[in-house]
N, C-alpha and C positions, 0 to 999 in steps of 0.2 A: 515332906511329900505326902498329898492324902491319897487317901485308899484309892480314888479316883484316877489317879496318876496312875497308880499301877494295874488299871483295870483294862483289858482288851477292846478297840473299838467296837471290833464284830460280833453283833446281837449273840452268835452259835458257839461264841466261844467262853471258855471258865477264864476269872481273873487268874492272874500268876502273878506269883510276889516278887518282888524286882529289890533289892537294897537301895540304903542310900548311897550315892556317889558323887561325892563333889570333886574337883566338877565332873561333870558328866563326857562321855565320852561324846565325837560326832561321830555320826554315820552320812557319808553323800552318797547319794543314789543319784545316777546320772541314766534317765530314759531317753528313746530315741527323742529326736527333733520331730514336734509336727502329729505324733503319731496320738492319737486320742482313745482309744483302747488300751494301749500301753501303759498311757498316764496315769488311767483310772486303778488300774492294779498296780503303779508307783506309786500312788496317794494309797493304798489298802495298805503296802507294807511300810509307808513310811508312818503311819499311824498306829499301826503296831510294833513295830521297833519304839517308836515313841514310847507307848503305854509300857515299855520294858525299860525305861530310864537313858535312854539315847537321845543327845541330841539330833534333829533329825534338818537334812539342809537337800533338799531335792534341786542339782541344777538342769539349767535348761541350755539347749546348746542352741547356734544357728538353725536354721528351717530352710523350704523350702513349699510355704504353705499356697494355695490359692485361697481368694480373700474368704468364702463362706467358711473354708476347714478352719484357718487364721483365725474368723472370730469364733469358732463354736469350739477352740481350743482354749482362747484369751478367756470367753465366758468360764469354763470348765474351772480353770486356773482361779480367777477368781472366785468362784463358788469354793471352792478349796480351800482357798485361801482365808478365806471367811468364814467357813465351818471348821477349821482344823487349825488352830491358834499355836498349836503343839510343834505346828510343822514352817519351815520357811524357804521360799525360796529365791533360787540365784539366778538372774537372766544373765549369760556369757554375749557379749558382742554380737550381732551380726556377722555370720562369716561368710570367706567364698570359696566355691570350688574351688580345689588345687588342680583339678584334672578335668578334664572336658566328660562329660556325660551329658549324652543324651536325654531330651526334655520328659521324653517319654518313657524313660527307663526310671520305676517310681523308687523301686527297692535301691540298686545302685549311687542313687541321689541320697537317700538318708542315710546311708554307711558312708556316705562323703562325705555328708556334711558333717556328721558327727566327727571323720576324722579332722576335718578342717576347723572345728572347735578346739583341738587337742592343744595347741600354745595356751588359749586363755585356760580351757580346762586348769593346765597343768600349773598357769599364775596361781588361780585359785585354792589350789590342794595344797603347795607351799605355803598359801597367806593362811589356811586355815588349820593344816596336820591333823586329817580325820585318822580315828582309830582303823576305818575300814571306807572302802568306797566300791558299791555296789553299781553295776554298769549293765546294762541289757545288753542281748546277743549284737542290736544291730549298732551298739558302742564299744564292739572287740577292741580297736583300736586305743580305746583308754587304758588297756591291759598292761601294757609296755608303758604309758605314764606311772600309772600304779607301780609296777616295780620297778622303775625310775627311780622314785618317790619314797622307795620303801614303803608302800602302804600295803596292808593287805587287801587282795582285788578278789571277788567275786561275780559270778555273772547272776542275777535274777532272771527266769526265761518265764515268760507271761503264756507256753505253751504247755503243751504236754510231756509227760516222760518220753511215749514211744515218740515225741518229735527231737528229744534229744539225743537215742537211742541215735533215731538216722542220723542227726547231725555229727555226732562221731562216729558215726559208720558210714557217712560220704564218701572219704578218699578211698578207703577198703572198693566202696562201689565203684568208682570212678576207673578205677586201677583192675578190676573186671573187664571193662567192659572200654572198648575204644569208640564207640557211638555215643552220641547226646540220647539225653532220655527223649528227648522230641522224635528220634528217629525211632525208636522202641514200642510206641505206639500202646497197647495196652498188655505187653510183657510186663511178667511181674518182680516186680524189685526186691528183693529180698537182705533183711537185715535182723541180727538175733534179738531176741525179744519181741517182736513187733509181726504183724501179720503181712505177708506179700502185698506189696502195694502195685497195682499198678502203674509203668512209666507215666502215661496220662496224667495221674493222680497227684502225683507231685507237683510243686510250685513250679510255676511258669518263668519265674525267674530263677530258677537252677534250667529249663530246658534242654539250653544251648553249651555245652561244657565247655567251651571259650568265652564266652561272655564274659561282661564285665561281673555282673552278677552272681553268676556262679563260681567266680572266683573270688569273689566274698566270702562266701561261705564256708568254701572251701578253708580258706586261712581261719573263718569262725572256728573249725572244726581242732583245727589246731591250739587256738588259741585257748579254747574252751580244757583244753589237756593242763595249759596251764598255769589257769585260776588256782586260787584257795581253795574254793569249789565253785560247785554250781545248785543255787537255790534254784524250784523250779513250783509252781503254782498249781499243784497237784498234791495227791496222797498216794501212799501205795497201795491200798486197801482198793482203789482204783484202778491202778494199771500196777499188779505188783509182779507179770511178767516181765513186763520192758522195767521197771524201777529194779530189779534184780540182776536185769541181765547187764545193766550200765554199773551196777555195781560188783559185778563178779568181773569186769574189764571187758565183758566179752563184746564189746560195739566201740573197742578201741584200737586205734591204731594202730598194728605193731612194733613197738621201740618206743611208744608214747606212755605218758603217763595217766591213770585210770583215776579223773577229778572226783572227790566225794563231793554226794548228791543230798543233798540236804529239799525235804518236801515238805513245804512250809505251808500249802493250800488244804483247803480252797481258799483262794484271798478272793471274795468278789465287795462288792458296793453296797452297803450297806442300807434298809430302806430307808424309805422317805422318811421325815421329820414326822410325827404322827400332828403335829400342832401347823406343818403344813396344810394348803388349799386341798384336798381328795381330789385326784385326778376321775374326772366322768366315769370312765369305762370301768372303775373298781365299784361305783354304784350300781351302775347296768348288772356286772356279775354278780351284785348281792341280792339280785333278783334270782335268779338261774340256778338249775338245781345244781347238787355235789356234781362235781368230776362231769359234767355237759358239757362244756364248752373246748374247741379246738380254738386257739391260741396261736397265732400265726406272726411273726414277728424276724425279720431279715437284717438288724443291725443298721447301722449309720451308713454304712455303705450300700445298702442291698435295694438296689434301685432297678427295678423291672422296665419292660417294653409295655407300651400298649396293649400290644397284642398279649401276652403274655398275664398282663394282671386281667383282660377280660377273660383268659380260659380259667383263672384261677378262680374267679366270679363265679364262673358258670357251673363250676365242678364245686363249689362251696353250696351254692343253691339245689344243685342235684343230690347232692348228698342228704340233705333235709336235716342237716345235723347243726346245733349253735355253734357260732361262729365269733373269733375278735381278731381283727385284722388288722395291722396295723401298715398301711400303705405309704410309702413315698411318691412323690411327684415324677415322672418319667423323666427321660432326656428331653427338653423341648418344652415342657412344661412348667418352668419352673415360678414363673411371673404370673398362672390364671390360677385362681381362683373361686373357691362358692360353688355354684350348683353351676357356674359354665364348664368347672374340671372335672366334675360329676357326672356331665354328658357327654364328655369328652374319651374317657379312659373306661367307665363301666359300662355293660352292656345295658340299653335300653329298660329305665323300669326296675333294676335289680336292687337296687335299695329301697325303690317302696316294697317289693316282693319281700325280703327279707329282713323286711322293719321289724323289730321285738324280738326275733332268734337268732340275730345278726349284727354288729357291729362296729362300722369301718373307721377307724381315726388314720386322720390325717398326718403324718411324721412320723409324732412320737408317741411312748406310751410308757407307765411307770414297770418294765418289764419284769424287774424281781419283787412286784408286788401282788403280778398282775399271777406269775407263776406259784405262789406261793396262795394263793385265794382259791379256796376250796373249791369252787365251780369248775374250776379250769382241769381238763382230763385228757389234755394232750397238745405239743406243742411241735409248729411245724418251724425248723430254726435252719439257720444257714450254716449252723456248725461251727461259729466263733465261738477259742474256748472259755470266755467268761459266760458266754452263751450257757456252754451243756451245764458249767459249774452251777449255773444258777437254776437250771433243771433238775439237777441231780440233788441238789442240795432241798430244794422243793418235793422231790417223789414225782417229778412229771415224765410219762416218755416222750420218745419222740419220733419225730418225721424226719430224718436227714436229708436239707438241700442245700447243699454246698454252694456255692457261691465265687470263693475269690481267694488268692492268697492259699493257706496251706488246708484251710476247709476240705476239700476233699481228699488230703488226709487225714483231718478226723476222721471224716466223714468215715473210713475203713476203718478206726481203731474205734469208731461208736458201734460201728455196727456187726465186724467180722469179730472184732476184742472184748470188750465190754459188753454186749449185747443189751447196749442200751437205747437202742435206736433200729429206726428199719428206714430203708433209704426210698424216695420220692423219686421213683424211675422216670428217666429222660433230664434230667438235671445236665446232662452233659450233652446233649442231643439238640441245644438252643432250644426249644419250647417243653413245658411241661404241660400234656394235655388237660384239660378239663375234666375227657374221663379218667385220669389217674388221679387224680385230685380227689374225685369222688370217691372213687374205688380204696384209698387210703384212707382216708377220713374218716367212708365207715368201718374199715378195718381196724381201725386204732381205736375208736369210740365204742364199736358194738362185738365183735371177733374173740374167740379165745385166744387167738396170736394175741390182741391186741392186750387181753386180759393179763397173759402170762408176760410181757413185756412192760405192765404197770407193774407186775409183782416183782420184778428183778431191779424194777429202778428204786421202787419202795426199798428191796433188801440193799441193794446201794447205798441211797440216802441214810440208814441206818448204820452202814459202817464209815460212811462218810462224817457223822456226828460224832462215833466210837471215835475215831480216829483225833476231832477236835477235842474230846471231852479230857477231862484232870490228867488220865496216866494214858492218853493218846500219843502217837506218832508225831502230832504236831507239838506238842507241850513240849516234847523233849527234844525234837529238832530245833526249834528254837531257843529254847533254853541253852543247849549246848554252844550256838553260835553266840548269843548277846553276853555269855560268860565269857567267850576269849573274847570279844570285845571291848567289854570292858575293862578286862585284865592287861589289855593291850597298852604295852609303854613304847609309846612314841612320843619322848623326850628326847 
């Protein structure tokens, strides 16, 4: 084996020395169906269990994809697939619902499907007798294969600690309170470790506490008691109230069992190839002085109104401040094109006005390059968490505008817990003004607020590094797991 083999994917992280093992043990990681944020941090740690002497077999279950998500997951998969030789993967059947869900209910659909992969799953884990098999939260249902199976099962959770905190502190909540959090309106939620959240604030698919959905999760929460553990894509040095408080039991069920917590992050995506094409906009900022530029970037998913990306224009131009924007195509829009979608969506004139201190890309943009380049002195995000990881991990603050999904509970643990964020008022309001836009912009960019909230995310990043470096948090939570693994006889 060369040194290379036992070396860490992740640019931030020290090699660790791994034995020889013939053969080597497998490791399956089995992430949701469909989900491509998900994948991105399944491919982070199946390339680091790799670089530790594991074989490493990532399967894929049935989907429920529509065609653009389909190919922009097919693409991903193969770019993977491609760059990461170490790694291989398993496509299981096409499967079908066992139970009727509705077409609109997006959460509930992927926890079905996953369960409706579980026969071939379970073909598969027989033909191959992994040492361990790693399953994301919304693949609870492979728990009960796993110890079926005799394998030891763990969950990987691609969220936060304080998001695991509430999810074993769901039924506790639940068993409070005889109302849906949709009826609760912006009452505060309360769970130990973790700051009051408002009902609001929570995912929209816990809402209704008969749902199909929230009775997912509900069983998540159980199920989550009992894994092997639960890895989780954070550090404690991060959140070490909520990472204390789930390990002292105290966000546990009562009569359940208190799963060890193993924080194996930050896992994020690694940069680009440096013998890659330079994405434009990393040029543009090697114009621009240190720490100028606001940095604005919404995720795959974070798709604005019309109306809403011109207030956004108009408050980026009032502010006077540089600018890199990274815009998607509205609803409606999706087929024009050139300078016809230019006159369409941005206000009158705004792009030649803010030519040279200003600039808009189209889609995408190379995000953990783009936060990591010196120009860049603030970042307005939606609060996805490979999002912050890849801020935090940078030295950038930020803007919190939540978006979708559990974001606006980050959104609260970035900004009431970590104070690593200040939030983008009216995010919940349907439009974000143009003058708050401004009015933030320059607060982040010129403001002592703004100043002392670069300095806390700087002192972050800093123990965020501590934390990966030789006798870090990370080295020995991992280390400790990939030895019983190995050690692991399943003959």
């Amino acid at each position: 084996m060369s040194a290379s083999d036992c070396s860490l994917s992740s640019q931030s992280r020290s090699p660790i020395p791994c034995s020889e093992m013939s053969p080597k043990k497998l490791a399956v990681i089995y992430p949701p169906p469909g989900m491509i944020s998900h994948l991105v941090s399944t491919v982070e740690l199946g390339k680091l269990l790799a670089a530790q002497g594991l074989d490493i077999t990532i399967v894929l279950g049935g989907h429920d994809e529509k065609e653009a998500a389909a190919t922009a997951t097919t693409s991903f998969l193969a770019e993977a697939a491609a760059a990461n030789p170490e790694l291989s993967f398993h496509r299981l059947p096409q499967s079908t619902l066992q139970c009727d869900v509705p077409a609109d209910d997006y959460v509930s659909r992927i926890f079905e499907f996953a369960r409706s992969s579980g026969p071939d799953l379970r073909d598969f884990l027989r033909s191959t007798s992994p040492a361990v098999l790693i399953i994301d939260f919304f693949c609870y249902s492979a728990l009960n294969i796993g110890a079926e199976l005799g394998i030891p099962t763990y969950f990987f959770l691609t969220t936060c600690i304080a998001s695991v905190a509430f999810m074993l502190y769901l039924p506790v909540v639940q068993g409070e309170n005889t109302l849906s959090f949709s009826d609760l309106g912006g009452d505060l939620v309360h769970a130990p470790g973790i700051p009051p959240i408002p009902a609001d604030h929570l995912p929209r698919s816990q809402f209704d506490r008969d749902s199909m959905s929230s009775n997912h999760f509900l069983a998540l929460s159980e199920q989550l008691c009992k894994a092997h553990g639960v890895m989780v894509n954070s550090c404690r040095s991060l959140e070490r109230r909520a990472a204390d408080a789930v390990v002292a039991g105290l966000c546990t069920f009562p009569g359940r069992r208190t799963p060890p917590l193993h924080c194996i992050g930050p896992l994020i995506k690694p940069r680009e190839d440096d013998s890659a094409e330079r994405h434009e906009c990393l040029a543009w900022l090697d114009a621009q002085p240190k720490d100028s530029v606001l940095f604005l970037c919404f995720g795959s998913m974070g798709v604005f109104s019309v109306e809403q990306i011109k207030q956004v224009a108009v408050g980026l131009e009032t502010s006077g401040h540089r600018f890199l924007w990274v815009v998607r195509r509205p609803p409606g829009f999706e087929h024009v094109t050139g300078p016809d979608l230019e006159a369409l969506i941005f206000p009158e004139g705004f792009l030649r006005r803010t030519k040279g201190r200003g600039l808009v890309v189209m889609s995408w943009a190379p995000q953990r390059e783009v936060l990591e380049h010196g120009a860049v002195g603030g970042f307005v995000t939606h609060c996805g968490w490979n999002s912050v990881l890849e801020a935090v991990t940078a030295g950038v603050p930020m803007l919190a505008w939540p978006l979708y999904a559990e974001q606006r509970m980050n959104k609260v643990f970035l900004v009431e817990e970590m104070r690593l964020a200040v939030a983008v008022e009216g995010y919940d309001k349907g439009v974000v003004t143009a003058e708050e836009i401004q009015e933030k912009a320059r607060w982040i960019m010129d403001s002592d607020g703004g100043r002392e909230l670069r300095e806390r995310t700087l002192a972050a990043m800093r123990e965020v590094k501590e934390a990966l470096s030789d006798k870090g948090e990370f080295k020995i939570a991992l280390l400790q797991l990939t030895s019983q693994w190995k050690n692991y006889n399943n003959s």
